[in-house]
Structures are given as C-alpha cells and as structure tokens.
N, C-alpha and C positions, 0 to 999 in steps of 0.2 A: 773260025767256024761261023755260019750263017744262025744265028740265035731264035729262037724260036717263040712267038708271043705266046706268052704260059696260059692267054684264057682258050686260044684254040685248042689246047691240049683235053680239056674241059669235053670236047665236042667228038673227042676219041671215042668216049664210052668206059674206056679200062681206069682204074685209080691212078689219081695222081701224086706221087710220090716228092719228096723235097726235103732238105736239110738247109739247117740254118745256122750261121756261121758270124762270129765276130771280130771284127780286126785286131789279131794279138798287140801287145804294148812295146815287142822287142822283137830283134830281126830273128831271133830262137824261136821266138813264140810261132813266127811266119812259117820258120820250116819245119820246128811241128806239127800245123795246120794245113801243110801245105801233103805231110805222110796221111793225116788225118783224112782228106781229100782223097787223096789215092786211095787209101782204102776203101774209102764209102764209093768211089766212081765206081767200080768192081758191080756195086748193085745196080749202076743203071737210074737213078734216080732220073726224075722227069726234068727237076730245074734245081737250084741250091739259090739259097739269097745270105746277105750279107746287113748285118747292122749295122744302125747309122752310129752309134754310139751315145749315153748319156750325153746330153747339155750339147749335140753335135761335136760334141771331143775329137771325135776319128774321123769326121769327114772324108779330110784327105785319103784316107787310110781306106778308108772305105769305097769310095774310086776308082784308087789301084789295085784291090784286091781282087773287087770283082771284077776288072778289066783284067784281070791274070787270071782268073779261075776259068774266065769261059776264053780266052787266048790260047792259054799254057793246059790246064786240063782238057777242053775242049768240052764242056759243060756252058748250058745255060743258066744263066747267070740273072740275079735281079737285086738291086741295090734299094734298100731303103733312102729315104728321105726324108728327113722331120723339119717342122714350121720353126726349132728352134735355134736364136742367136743368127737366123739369115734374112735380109731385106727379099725382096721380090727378085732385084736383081742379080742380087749372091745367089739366088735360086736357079735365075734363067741360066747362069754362068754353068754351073753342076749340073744342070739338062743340059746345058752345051758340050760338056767333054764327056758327059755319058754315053750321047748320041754319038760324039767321032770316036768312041771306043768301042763302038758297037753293039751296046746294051738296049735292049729294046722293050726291058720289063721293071716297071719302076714303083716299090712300094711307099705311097703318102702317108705319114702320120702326124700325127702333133707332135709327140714328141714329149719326154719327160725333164722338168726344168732341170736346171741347177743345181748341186744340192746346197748354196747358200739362198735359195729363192726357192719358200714354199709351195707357192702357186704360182702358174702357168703367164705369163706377159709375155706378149711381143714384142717383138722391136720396132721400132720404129717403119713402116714399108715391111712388117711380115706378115706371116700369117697367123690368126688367131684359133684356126681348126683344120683337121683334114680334108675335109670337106670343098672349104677353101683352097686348099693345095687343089687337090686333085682336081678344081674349077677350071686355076691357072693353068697347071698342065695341060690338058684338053683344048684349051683355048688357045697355044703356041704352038709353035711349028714342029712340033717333036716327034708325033705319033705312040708313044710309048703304051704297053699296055698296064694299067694299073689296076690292082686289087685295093684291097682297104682292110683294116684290122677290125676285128668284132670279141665281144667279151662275151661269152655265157654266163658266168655269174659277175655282170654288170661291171663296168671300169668303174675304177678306183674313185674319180672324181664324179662321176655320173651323179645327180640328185636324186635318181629312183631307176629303175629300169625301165620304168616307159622312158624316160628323158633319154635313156642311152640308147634306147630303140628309135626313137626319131631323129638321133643322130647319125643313128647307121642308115637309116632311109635316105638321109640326106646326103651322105656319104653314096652311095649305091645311085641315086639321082645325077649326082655329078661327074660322074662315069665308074665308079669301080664297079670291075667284071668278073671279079671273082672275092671270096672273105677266105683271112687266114684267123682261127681264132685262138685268143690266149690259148697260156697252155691249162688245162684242166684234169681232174683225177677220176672223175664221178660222170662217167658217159649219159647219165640219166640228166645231168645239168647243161648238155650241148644238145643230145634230144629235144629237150623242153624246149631250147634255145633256137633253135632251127624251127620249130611246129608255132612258136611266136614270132620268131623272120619272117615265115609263110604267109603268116593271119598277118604281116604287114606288107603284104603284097614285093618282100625282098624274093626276089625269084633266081638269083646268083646262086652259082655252089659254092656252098662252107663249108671248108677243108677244116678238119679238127686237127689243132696243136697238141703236140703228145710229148712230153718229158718225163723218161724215166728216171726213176728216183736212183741216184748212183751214191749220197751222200748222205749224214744222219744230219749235216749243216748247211752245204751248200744248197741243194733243193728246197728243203723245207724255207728255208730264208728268202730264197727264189721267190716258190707261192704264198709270201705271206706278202711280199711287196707287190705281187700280181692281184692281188684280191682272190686268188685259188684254193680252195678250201681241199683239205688232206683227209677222205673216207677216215673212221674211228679204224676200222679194218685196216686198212693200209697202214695207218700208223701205229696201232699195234703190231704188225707184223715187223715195220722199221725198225719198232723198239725191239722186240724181242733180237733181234739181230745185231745190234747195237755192239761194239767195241769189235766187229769181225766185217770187215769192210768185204769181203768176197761175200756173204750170206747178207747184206745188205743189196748190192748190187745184185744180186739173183732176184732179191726180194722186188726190187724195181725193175727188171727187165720182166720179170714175170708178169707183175700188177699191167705194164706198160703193153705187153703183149694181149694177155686177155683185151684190153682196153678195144688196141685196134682192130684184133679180131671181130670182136661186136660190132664197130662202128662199123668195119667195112660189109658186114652181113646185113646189117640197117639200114645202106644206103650210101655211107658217106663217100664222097667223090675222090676221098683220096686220103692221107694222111702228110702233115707238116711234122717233121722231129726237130726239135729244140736239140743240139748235140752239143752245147756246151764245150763246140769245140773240140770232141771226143767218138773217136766213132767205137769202141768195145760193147757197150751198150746197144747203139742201133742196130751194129751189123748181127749181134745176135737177137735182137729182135726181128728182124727182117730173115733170119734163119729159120726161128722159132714156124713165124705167118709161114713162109715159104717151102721152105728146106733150103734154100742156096748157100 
C-alpha cells in the first residue's frame, strides 16, 4: 500500500484515530498481535505505530513489524525511534530500511535507558535529546513525517514543567508536526496542558493518549513509571472491583470511554490508544463512542 503522511490527516477536519503496538518477545506472541490487528483493523483506524522497545532492545523487531503491518494488513504504519545505544550512523542505517520498506511516518524520542543505567547517556556519535533526533532526520534525505512525544503532567526527568515545555518548543521547532501525549486519566491535566502549549506558541495538534485500565497491576504500574497520576475516583472504583477481573475491566473501559468522549467534545484532534497489545478493551470502547 501507498502509506500515508499521518500529519496530513490532521488537515481532514475529522478525528484522528490510532493504536499502539509492541514488538512481542516470541513468534506466539507475533501471531497473537498479529489476530490482535485484525480485529482492531475492522475500526478503520487512521494509522497504528509500533515501539522501539526499552534500551532499544527490539529494534530489529520493530522494523519488521511495522514493515508487515502496513505490507500484510494494509495499514499505515509509523515506527518509533529512540537516541538510545545508536551512533548517528546506526540511526541513518534504520532510516535507510524504513524508507525502502515503505514507511513514511517516523516517531523521535530519547528514549528510556537501561535498566542497569539510572540516567540518560549517549553513546558516543548519539543523540542526547529528541529534539536532536528529529534535527537529524529533517536534515537527510528521508522525508519522513515526524510527530514528537509530549507529557501533560510533565516527564519524569523534566526539572519543572516549564523546563519540559521548552523542550517541547524545541522539539516542535525542529520539525515535529504533530504531539502524541503520554497516557493520562484526569482530562482536566491534558486541557491545562494544551491551554500552556498554546500560550507557548506550540500550534500542532495534541492527540491525547488514552489507556484503559484492564488490570489491578499491570496499568497502575504502567502509570506510576509514566509519571500519570490515577483520579482518587478511579481508583476507588478499581478497588472496589478488585479480585473480579471482568468488573475491573468494565471499570476501565468505562472511565476510558467518558474520558474520550469529553476530549473529543473539547476539541481534541483525535485519540491515541495505548492497547497493550490487546484489542477487548479498545474495540469496546470504540463501540461505546460510536456504536460499531
């Protein structure tokens, strides 16, 4: 299929839709992910992206996937790319087989270390921010279109939230054309978060990241290593739920559907779903909004 630059989608008018997908660890996992896919295609989604993995662990993995998803499903497709464990030239290399695979949507991050390296180093010949990435991208022969990652309640490392806002300026300066942003529970902290993008002259659409809570462990552990705080309301309702894993998951497609509903009444340009891999969860949220 001819792939489609995801910020022109942007210039449609209608929301933009998306799922996010990780390179499984075993070829089981691939063809679970791969039914996982098929069902979610069913919605029509606008584009689907693919993690680069911790410490770039899956790289590879992450190459041929999305070269198979928008091949083999016939979906638009967009691969992350993090600054970590690659020189400048392991980087042109991975723009190089993205582009003869036909991918034309490329997300830049930093990128989270190691888990035996607390804080953030480069390699030698890498890059130290996204920012930086996305410089070098633009600067090479690639054309790719690149968005950029954004936090509403501030990334993890950030020293304040102004500090994480003039890095997303800087970020947006260097070409991203569109924000995907963490995932979040409390639509009043992406609100805010956009109304201070604005007052920083970020004039991109910010797509809000939406994960519904399917788990009384996995999720919450999720948002705690996000920096994503869990409503007092939400989490009592988890709890109350708690040893009945169907009335958990209602509790989270529910919270998750209010969520989108609002945003998309607000404004927001579209919605990103975090799917852990799982589509049960989205595609009845995406029933809920719709009816489909």
């Amino acid at each position: 299929m001819l792939a489609m630059k995801i910020g022109d989608l942007f210039r449609r008018g209608e929301p933009v839709f998306s799922f996010e997908f990780s390179p499984p660890k075993t070829d089981k996992g691939f063809e679970s992910l791969f039914r996982t896919i098929a069902e979610l295609k069913r919605l029509d989604p606008s584009f689907v992206s693919v993690t680069w993995g911790a410490g770039g662990s899956t790289r590879r993995k992450t190459v041929e996937l999305v070269s198979r998803i928008q091949r083999e499903a016939g979906l638009t497709a967009m691969a992350h790319l993090t600054c970590v464990g690659s020189t400048r030239e392991e980087i042109a290399g991975i723009l190089d087989r993205l582009r003869e695979e036909g991918i034309v949507n490329v997300l830049p991050l930093r990128g989270d270390p190691p888990k035996d390296q607390p804080d953030f180093r480069p390699v030698p010949g890498g890059f130290r921010f996204a920012n930086e990435l996305i410089e070098f991208i633009h600067a090479g022969p690639w054309d790719f279109c690149t968005p950029a990652a954004c936090y509403p309640e501030t990334h993890t490392d950030a020293a304040s939230p102004e500090a994480d806002l003039k890095s997303l300026v800087r970020k947006v300066r260097a070409g991203a054309q569109f924000l995907i942003t963490q995932l979040f529970f409390d639509n009043a902290d992406y609100l805010a978060f956009v109304e201070r993008a604005r007052g920083a002259d970020i004039g991109v659409p910010i797509v809000p990241g939406i994960m519904p809570i399917t788990s009384t462990v996995n999720v919450p552990r999720i948002a705690k290593m996000c920096g994503s705080r869990v409503p007092a309301e939400l989490q009592g309702a988890v709890d109350a739920a708690a040893g009945d894993a169907a009335r958990v998951d209602a509790v989270g497609v529910e919270w998750a559907t209010l969520q989108c509903r609002e945003l998309l009444e607000r404004g927001a340009p579209g919605i990103h779903f975090y799917t852990l891999n799982r589509s049960p969860a989205t595609r009845r949220i995406y029933q809920n909004l719709f009816g489909a």
